[in-house]
N, C-alpha and C positions, 0 to 999 in steps of 0.2 A: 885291818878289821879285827877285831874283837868280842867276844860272846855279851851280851845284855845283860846275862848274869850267869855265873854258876852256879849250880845248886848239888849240896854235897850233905853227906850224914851217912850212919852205917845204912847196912842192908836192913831195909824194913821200915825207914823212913821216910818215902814216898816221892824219892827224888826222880822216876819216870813217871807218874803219873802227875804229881803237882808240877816239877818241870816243863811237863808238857801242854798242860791247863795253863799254866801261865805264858807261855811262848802262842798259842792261841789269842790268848786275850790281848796279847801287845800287838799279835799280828808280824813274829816273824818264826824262824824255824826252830824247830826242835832238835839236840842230838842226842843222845847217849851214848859214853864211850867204853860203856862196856858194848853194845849192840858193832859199834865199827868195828871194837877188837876182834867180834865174832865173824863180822865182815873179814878183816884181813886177814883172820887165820882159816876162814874155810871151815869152821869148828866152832861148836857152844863151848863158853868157857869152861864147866867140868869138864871136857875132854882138851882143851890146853891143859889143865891144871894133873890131871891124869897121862894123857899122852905126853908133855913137853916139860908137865913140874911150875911149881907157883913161881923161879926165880925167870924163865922165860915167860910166864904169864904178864909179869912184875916190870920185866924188860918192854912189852911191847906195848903194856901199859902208858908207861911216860912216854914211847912215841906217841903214841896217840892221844894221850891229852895236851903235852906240848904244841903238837901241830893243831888241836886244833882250838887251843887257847891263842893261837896265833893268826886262824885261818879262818873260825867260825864268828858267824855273826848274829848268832840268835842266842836261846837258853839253851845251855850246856849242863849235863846232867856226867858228873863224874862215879865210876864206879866207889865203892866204901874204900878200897885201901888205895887209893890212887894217893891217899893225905901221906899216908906212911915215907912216900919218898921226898927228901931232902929240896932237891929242885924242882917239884910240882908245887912244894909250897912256896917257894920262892917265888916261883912266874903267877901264883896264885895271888903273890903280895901288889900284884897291877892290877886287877879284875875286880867289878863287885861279886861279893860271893854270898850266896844264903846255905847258910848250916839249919838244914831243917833237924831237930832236935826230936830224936822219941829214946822213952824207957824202955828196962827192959821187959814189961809187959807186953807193952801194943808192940813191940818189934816182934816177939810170937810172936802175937796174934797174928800178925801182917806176912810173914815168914811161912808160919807153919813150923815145922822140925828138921827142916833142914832138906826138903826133896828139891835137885837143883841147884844144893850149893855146898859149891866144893868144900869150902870151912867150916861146915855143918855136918859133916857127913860122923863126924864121932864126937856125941855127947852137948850136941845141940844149944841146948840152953846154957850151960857152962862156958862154951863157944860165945856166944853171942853176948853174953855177961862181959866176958875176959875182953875181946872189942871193941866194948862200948866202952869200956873203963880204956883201954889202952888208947883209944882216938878222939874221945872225948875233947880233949884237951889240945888235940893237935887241929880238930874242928874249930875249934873255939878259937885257936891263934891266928887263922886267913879267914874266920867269917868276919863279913861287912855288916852282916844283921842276922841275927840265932830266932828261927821262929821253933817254938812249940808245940810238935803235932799230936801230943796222946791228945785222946779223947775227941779228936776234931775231924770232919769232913774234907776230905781233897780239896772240894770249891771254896770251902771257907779259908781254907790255908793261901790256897791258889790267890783268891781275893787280897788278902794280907800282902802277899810277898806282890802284886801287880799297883798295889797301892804304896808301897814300899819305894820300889823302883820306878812310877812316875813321880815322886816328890820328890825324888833325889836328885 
């Protein structure tokens, strides 16, 4: 088994809400693996990331998207730095993936300043600037199709990538 698609981009590019729109409209599940990692730790991820530190966050990460790039079979919605590790982009290189793609504008917008996330918590927009530029590129090397969300509605995006993925 295998996920229908991944869908990945930094924070603020709508990879729980269109992921999820989209795993509706095919008619099968949704996950997001930041929500399991919350699952398995008992804990929101700012309190891994304060209680345990980003390299055990980081750790339990690749469990959890390894297993369940292996295990799920619907739309899989990866957290933003889940790209950063070496062998999630590897196992990413079997999978369709969608890189939903926003600037540094609408991500504010979408964000807010940073309440609820741990890599925002000191100087915000600088933060999310420095991210976008650092993963940008490591998006772009495991997507199977880069859609463009500034200035666009969930459902229109959601449309795009369902229309995407039956012509394939």
């Amino acid at each position: 088994m295998a996920p229908v698609a991944v869908v990945l981009g930094v924070m603020g590019a709508g990879k729980t809400t269109i992921g999820a729109a989209v795993a509706e409209a095919l008619g099968v599940p949704f996950a997001d693996t930041d929500a399991i990692i919350e699952e398995r730790a008992g804990k929101p991820i700012p309190e891994i990331f304060v209680d345990d530190g980003e390299a055990a966050f980081r750790a339990l990460e690749r469990e959890v998207v390894a297993s369940s790039l292996r295990d799920f079979g619907g739309v899989l919605a990866l957290g933003g730095g889940a790209i950063l590790d070496d062998g999630t982009r590897k196992l990413l290189a079997d999978h369709t993936v969608i890189y939903l793609s926003v600037e540094l504008t609408d991500a504010i917008k979408r964000v807010g300043l940073g309440a609820g996330r741990p890599l925002l918590a000191i100087n915000p927009r600088a933060t999310l600037k420095y991210l976008l530029e650092q993963r940008r590129p490591l998006y772009l090397e495991v997507a199977t199709h880069t859609i463009t969300t500034d200035g666009r509605e969930p459902e229109e995006i959601a449309t795009e990538v369902v229309a995407l993925l039956q012509s394939a």
